[in-house]
Structure formats: structure tokens, C-alpha cells
matplotlib code that plots the C-alpha trace (Angstrom):
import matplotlib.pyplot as plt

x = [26.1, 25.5, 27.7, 25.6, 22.4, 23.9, 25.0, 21.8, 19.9, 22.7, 21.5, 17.9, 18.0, 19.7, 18.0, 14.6, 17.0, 17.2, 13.7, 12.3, 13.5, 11.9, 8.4, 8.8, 8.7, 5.8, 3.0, 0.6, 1.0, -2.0, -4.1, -4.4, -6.9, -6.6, -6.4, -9.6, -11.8, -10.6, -11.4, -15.0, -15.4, -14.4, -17.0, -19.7, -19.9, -19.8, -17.8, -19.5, -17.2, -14.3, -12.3, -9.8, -10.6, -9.3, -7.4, -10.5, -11.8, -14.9, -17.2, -20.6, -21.4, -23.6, -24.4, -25.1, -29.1, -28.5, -29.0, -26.7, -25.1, -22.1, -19.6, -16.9, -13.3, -10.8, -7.4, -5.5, -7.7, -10.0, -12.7, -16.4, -16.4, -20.3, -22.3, -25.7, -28.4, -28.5, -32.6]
y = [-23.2, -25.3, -22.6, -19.7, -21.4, -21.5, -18.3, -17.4, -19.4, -18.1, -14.5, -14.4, -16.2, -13.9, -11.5, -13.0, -12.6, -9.0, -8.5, -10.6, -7.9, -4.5, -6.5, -7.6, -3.3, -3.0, -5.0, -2.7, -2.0, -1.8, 1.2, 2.7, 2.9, 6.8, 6.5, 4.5, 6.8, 10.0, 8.2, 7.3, 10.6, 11.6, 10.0, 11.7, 9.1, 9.7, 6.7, 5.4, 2.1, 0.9, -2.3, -4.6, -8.2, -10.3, -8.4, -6.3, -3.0, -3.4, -0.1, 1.3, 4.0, 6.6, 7.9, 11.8, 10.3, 9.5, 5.8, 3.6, 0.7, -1.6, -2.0, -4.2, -2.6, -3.6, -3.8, -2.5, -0.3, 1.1, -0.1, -1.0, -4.1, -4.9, -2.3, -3.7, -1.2, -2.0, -2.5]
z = [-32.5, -29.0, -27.1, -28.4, -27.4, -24.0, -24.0, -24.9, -22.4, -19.6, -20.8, -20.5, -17.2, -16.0, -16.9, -15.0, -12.2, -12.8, -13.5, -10.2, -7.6, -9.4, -9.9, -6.2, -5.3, -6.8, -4.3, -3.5, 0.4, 2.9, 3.0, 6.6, 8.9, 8.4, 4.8, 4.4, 7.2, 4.4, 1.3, 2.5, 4.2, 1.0, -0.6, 1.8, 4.2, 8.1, 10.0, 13.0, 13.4, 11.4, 12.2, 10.5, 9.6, 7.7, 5.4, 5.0, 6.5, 8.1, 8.7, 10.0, 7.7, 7.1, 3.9, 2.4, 2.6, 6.7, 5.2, 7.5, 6.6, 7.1, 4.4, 3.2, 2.1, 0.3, 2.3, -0.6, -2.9, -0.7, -2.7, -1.4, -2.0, 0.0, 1.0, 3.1, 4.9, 8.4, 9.3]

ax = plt.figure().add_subplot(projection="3d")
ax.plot(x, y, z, "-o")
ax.set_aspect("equal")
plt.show()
């Protein structure tokens, strides 16, 4: 019985071992400068400024109401993740 709970044990271990490299594929990768200026444009907005920082985008926009504004992006979705009106 003790050898079979080692074999066992031996068996699902390795199989974590297995597993660890295909979840390790799946991180999403960083979206591109060019990636994020066509999902906004996209969206309707017109790209004045765009920068990287901090593992963020960060952009001067202008939106389909000419309402400008800076906004924060997400690295890896895209998302807006702030979006504040510029005075």
C-alpha cells in the first residue's frame, strides 16, 4: 500500500512538472505602441501624444466630442484604465 502512495505521489508531481511549462506560454505579452494608437483610434479617439511609463501607456487624446483628455492604458489589455479632461 506505502509503494502505491508513492507511486502515486511520484505521478502527480510529475505531472505539475508537465503542466508548469504550457501555463508559463500563456502570459499575456505587451501590447505595442502601434497596437494601442489603432485600438483607441478605433474607439474614435484622435492621438495627440502617447508614451510608455511604467508599464502603462500614457496618451493625450481627443475624443469624437473634440473633448481632450489624458488617459491611462493598460500595458497588456489595452484597457482605459483613467480617463481625465485636460482644463
Amino acid at each position: 500500500m506505502r509503494i502505491r502512495t508513492i507511486g502515486l505521489l511520484a505521478a502527480s508531481l510529475a505531472g505539475l512538472a508537465i503542466a508548469t511549462p504550457a501555463t508559463a506560454e500563456t502570459t499575456p505579452s505587451r501590447k505595442t505602441l502601434e497596437q494601442v494608437v489603432t485600438e483607441l483610434s478605433a474607439k474614435g479617439y484622435a492621438i495627440r501624444e502617447i508614451e510608455m511609463d511604467d508599464g502603462h501607456f500614457e496618451a493625450t487624446v481627443i475624443d469624437p466630442k473634440n473633448i481632450v483628455s489624458e488617459a491611462k492604458i493598460d500595458g497588456y489589455t489595452g484597457e482605459i484604465l483613467r480617463l481625465e479632461r485636460k482644463h
